[in-house]
C-alpha positions, -999 to 999 in steps of 0.1 A, spaced: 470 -212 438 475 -249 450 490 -258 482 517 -281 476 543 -303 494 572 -285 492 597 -303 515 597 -341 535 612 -357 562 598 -395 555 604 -423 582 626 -405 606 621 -421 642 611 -401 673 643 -397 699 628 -383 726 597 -362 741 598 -328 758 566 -319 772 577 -286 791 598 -274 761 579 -246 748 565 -260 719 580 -274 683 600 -301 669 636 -306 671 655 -316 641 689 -322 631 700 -290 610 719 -314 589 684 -332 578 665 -301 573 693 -289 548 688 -317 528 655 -314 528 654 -275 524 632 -270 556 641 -242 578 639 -231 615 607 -221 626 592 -230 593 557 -250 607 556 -283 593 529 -311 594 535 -341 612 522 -374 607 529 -402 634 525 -434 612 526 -456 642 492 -440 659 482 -420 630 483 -385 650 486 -358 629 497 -320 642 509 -288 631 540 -274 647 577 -256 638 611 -261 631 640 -256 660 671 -267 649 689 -291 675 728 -302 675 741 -310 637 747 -347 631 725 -357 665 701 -370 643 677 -360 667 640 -359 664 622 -342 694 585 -332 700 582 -302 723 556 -294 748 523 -301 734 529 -325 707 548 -344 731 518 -358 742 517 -372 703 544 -398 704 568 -421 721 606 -424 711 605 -449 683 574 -441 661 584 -434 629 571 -397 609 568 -379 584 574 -342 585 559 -320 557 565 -284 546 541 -269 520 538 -242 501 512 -222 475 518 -217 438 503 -215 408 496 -246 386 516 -235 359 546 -235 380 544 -267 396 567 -277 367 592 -257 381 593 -271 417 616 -301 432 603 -309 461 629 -331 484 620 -360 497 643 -378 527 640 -411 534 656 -426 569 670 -459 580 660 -468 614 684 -455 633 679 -423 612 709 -425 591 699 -410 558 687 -436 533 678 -417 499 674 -381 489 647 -382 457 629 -352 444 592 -352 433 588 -346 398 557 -329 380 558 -329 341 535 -333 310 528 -367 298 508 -380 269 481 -392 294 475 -355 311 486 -321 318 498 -324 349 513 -363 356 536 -375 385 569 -393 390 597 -394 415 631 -392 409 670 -403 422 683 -372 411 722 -385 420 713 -417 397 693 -398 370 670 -418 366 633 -427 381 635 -439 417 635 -472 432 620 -467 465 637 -486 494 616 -498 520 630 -510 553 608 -527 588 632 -519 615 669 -531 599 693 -513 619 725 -507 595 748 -496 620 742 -525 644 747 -548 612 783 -535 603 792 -536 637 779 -570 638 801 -582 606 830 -561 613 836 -578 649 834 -611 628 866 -597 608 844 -591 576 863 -567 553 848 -532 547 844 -545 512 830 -576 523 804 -560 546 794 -534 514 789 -565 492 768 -580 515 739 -549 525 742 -546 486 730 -578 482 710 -583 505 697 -551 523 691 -526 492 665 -531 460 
């Protein structure tokens, strides 16, 4: 048996500390689902701003907050802004780890959803076990987006009270915020 990612949370930003809550990390319900993490499932977490790294669980906070909330403890870890990941693992045998489709969500800075991919483990020509990561809604390999701190819903509103067109404004992240 290998222990294995199994579900990830990557770049979603800290929105608040709770050091007398009794413990855990409070997520939106609606980003677990896509993720396929559930409540009280413990999960690593990595603070890439400080590079603390703890073991806690899941508590699921209000749908659509997209909240992210260290509890008692790891409270101590963070300050509302740092930017995590959250990882769920699980064992299995190497012969299986062709079956598995991990998900992988990636976060805009205000932690709007930015991609869902899936980690990919095949046979290639080069080894037994080889590595790739994939845009399952665009079937094909991923191109991975990577964002400093562009806030996306400050940028519509931005264009939109300068009378740009909900086409216009589309056109123009297309352009020039997406790879």
């Amino acid at each position: 048996m290998v222990n294995v990612i199994r579900a990830k949370l990557h770049g979603l930003r800290v929105t608040g500390a709770d050091l007398h809550y009794h413990g855990s990390i409070t997520l939106d319900p609606e980003h677990c689902d896509q993720a396929g993490l559930y409540p009280t499932e413990f999960v690593d977490v990595w603070n890439k701003n400080t590079g603390a790294r703890l073991s806690t669980y899941v508590i699921f906070g209000e749908a659509g907050s997209r909240c992210c909330i260290l509890n008692g403890a790891a409270a101590r870890t963070c300050q509302v802004g740092d930017e995590l990941i959250i990882a769920a693992s699980g064992n299995v045998a190497p012969k299986d780890l062709y079956d598995l489709s991990p998900k992988i969500v990636t976060f805009m800075p205000d932690n709007e959803v930015d991609q869902v991919l899936e980690y990919e483990v095949f046979k290639s020509e080069q080894r037994p076990f080889d590595f790739r990561i994939v845009d399952k809604s665009a079937h094909k390999q991923a191109s991975i987006h990577n964002y400093a701190d562009v806030n996306l819903r400050a940028i519509r509103g931005e264009l939109k009270a300068r009378e740009f067109s909900d086409t216009d404004i589309d056109e123009f992240i297309t352009k020039y915020l997406t790879r």
